[in-house]
C-alpha positions as CSV (number, residue, x, y, z in Angstrom):
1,X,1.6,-3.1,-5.8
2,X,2.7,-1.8,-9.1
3,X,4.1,1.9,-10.0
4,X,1.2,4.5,-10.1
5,X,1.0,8.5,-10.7
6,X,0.4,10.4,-8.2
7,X,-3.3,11.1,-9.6
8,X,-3.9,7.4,-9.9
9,X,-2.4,7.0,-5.9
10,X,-5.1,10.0,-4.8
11,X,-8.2,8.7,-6.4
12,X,-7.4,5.3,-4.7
13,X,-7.1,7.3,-1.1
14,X,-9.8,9.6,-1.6
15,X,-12.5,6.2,-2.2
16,X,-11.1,4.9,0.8
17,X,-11.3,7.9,2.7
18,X,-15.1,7.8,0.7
19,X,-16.0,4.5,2.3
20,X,-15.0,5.4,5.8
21,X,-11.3,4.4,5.9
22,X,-7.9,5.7,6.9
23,X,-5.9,4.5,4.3
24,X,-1.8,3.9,5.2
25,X,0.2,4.7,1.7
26,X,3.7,3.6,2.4
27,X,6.2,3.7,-0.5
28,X,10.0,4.4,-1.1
29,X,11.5,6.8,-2.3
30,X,15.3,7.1,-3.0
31,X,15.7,4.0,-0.4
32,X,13.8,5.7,2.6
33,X,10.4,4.4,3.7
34,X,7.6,6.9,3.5
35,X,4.1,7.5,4.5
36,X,0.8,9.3,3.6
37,X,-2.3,9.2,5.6
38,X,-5.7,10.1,3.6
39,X,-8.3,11.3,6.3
40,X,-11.8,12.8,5.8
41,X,-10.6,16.2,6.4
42,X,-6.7,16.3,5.7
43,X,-4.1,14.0,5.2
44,X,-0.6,13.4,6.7
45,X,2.9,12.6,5.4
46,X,6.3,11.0,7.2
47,X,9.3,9.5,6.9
48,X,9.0,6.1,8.5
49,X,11.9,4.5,10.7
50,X,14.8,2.7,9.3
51,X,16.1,-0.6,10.2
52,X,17.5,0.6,13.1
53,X,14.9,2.0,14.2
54,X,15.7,5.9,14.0
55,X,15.5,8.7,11.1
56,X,11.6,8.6,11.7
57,X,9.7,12.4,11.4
58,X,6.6,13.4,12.7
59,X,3.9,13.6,10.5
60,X,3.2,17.1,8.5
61,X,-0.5,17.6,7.9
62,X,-1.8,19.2,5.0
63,X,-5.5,20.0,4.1
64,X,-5.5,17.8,0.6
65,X,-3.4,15.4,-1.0
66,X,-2.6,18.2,-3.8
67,X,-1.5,20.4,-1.2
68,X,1.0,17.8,0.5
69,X,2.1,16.5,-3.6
70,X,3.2,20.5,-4.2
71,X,4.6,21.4,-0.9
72,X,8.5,21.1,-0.2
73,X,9.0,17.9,1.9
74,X,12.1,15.8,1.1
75,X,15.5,18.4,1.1
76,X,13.8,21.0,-0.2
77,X,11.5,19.3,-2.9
78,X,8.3,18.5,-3.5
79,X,7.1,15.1,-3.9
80,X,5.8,16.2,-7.3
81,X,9.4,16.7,-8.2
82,X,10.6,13.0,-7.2
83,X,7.4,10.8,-8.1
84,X,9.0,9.2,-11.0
85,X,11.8,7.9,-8.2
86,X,9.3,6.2,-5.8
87,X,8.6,2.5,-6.0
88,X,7.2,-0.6,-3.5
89,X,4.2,1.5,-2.8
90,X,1.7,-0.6,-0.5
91,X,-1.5,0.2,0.7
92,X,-3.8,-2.9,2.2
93,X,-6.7,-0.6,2.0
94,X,-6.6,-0.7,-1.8
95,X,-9.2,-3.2,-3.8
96,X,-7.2,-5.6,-6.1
């Protein structure tokens, strides 16, 4: 999946979430592996496990996507603030 803004990556979650789904977002950002969960009422955000199986959060909920996007998550910023630095975002959930 090629690099999107964060606009782009929330109107793709929000028509899943539309259709009935639960759509995984997993990206990376400075080498770890994240994740965002779009559901009908709020969405969720973690730091998945490493190869070794360890470093994994729990997941923070948020009420919207815009909410998670502004709020401090990864040392003290916001993924508003790193973006630009995510790449290999994946989502099956997403139409071609």
């Amino acid at each position: 999946m090629p690099k999107y803004s964060f606009e782009t990556i929330e109107q793709m979650l929000l028509k899943c979430v539309a259709r009935g789904g639960e759509p995984e977002l997993s990206f990376r950002l400075r080498g770890v592996e994240y994740m965002i969960i779009a559901y009908a009422y709020r969405c969720s955000f973690q730091r998945c496990a490493d190869e070794t199986g360890a470093n994994a959060s729990g997941e923070r909920y948020f009420a919207t996507l815009q909410e998670l996007y502004a709020a401090p998550q990864i040392d003290g910023c916001s993924l508003e603030e790193l973006w630009d630095e995510a790449d290999e975002f994946y989502c099956p959930n997403f139409e071609p």
